[in-house]
N, C-alpha and C positions, 0 to 999 in steps of 0.2 A: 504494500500500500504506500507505502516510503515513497518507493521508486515511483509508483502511478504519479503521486502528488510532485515530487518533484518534476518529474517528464514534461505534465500539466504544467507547473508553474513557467519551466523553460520557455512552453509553446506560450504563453498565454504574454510574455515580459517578451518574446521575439515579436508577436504580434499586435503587441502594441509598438514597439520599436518600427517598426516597418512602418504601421499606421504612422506616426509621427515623422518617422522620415519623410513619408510621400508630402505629410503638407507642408514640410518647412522645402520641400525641392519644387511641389505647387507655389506655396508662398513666395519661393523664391523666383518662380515665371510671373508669378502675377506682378510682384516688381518690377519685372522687365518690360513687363506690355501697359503697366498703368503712368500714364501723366497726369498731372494735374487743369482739372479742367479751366481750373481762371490760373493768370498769373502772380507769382508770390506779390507781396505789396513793393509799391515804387513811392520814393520821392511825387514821384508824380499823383499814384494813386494811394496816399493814407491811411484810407479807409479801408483799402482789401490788404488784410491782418495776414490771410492764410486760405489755402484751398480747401473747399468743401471738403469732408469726411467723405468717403465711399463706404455707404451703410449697407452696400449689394457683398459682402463679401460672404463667401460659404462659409470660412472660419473665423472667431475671433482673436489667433494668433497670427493671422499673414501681418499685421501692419507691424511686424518685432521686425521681417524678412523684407521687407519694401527695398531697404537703401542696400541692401545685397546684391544685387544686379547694378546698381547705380555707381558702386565702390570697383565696378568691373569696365566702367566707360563701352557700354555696349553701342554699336552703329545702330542706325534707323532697320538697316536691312536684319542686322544679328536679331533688334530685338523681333521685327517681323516672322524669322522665321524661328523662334521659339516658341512663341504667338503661338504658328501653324503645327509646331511636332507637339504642342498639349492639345491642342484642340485635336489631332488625329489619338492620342494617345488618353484622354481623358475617357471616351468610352469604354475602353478594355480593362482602366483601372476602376472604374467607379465600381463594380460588380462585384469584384476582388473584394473590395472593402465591404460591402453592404455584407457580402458573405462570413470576414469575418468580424464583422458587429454582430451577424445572427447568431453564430457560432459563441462568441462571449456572453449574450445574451442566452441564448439555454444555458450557460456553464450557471449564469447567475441564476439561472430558473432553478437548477438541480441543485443547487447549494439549499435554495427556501425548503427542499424535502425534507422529512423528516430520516430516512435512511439513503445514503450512501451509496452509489450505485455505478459501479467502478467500468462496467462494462457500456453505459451511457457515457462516463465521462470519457473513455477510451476511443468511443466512436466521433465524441465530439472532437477529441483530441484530434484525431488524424485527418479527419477532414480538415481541422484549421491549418495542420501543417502541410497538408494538400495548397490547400489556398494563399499561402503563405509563401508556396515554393512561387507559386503565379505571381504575388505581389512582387516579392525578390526580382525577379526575371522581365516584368514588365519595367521596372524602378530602374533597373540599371542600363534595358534599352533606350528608355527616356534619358537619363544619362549621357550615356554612349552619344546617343545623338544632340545632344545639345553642346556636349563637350567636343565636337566633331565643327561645331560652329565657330567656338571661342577660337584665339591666335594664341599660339603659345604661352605670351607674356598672359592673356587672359587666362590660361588653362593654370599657369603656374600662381597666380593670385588666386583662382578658387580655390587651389590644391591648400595654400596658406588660412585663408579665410577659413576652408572648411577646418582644417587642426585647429585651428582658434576655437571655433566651433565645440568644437568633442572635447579639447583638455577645458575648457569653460561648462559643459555640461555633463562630464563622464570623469568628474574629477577621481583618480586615484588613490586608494585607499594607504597606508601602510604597509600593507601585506599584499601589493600588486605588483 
C-alpha cells in the first residue's frame, strides 16, 4: 500500500508539474502576442496612467509571465508566428488537461469514500500517467518549435531566464 501511495503521489506532483509548466510556457506566448491596446502615458497625454487590464485571460497567473517574451526583444514576424504554433497546438493540448483534471478529480472523489480502494486508484493512476506521457510530448513539441524561431542569442537568454526560473522556484534543499 506504501508503494501504491507513493506511485500515486509521484503521478499526481508530475501532473501537476506539467499542468503548470504548460501555462507558465502558454503565459509565456500570451506575452509575446499581447500589446497594449492604448499607449503608456506621454508628457503629452497625463491623463493615460496605464493600459487597460486584459480581464479575457484563461489564467490568473499569465500577467507574472507577460515581460518574459519582452526581456527576449522578439521581431513582429517571431512574435506572429508563435501567435500561429499555439493556436495550431492549443487544441491537442487542451484535452490533455481536461483529462487530467478528470483524473484528479475522481482521485479527490475516492478519497470522500469511506474504504480505500487500491484497484480504482491504480486504474486512475495509469490512465493519468497515460495522459501525462501526451502532455510531456505535446509541451516539448511546442517547445521544439518555438525555440526553432528564436536566434541563438534568443535561445541562449531563454536557456538563462528559464534556470533563473527553477533555482527561484525549485529551491534546493540540504540534502540535494
Amino acid at each position: 500500500m506504501k508503494k501504491t501511495l507513493t506511485g500515486l503521489a509521484i503521478v499526481v506532483v508530475a501532473a501537476l508539474w506539467m499542468t503548470g509548466s504548460w501555462v507558465f510556457f502558454n503565459s509565456i506566448a500570451i506575452g509575446a502576442e499581447t500589446t497594449p491596446a492604448t499607449p503608456p502615458a506621454t508628457a503629452e497625454n497625463p491623463a493615460q496612467t496605464s493600459a487597460p487590464q486584459n480581464h479575457m485571460r484563461p489564467c490568473p497567473y499569465h500577467h507574472r509571465h507577460e515581460n518574459f517574451w519582452k526581456k527576449l526583444n522578439l521581431t513582429p514576424t517571431q512574435k506572429k508566428q508563435i501567435k500561429a504554433i499555439r493556436s495550431q497546438e492549443r487544441p491537442k493540448m487542451q484535452p490533455l488537461i481536461k483529462q487530467l483534471k478528470a483524473g484528479r478529480d475522481q482521485l479527490m472523489a475516492l478519497r470522500k469514500t469511506s474504504k480505500f480502494d487500491e484497484a480504482k486508484v491504480r486504474a486512475i493512476a495509469e490512465e493519468q500517467s497515460k495522459t501525462l506521457v501526451n502532455v510531456i510530448v505535446e509541451r516539448e513539441r511546442v517547445m521544439y518549435q518555438i525555440r526553432a524561431i528564436l536566434t541563438p542569442e534568443q535561445r541562449a537568454k531563454l536557456d538563462q531566464m528559464h534556470k533563473m526560473w527553477k533555482a527561484k522556484h525549485f529551491k534546493k534543499g540540504p540534502n540535494d
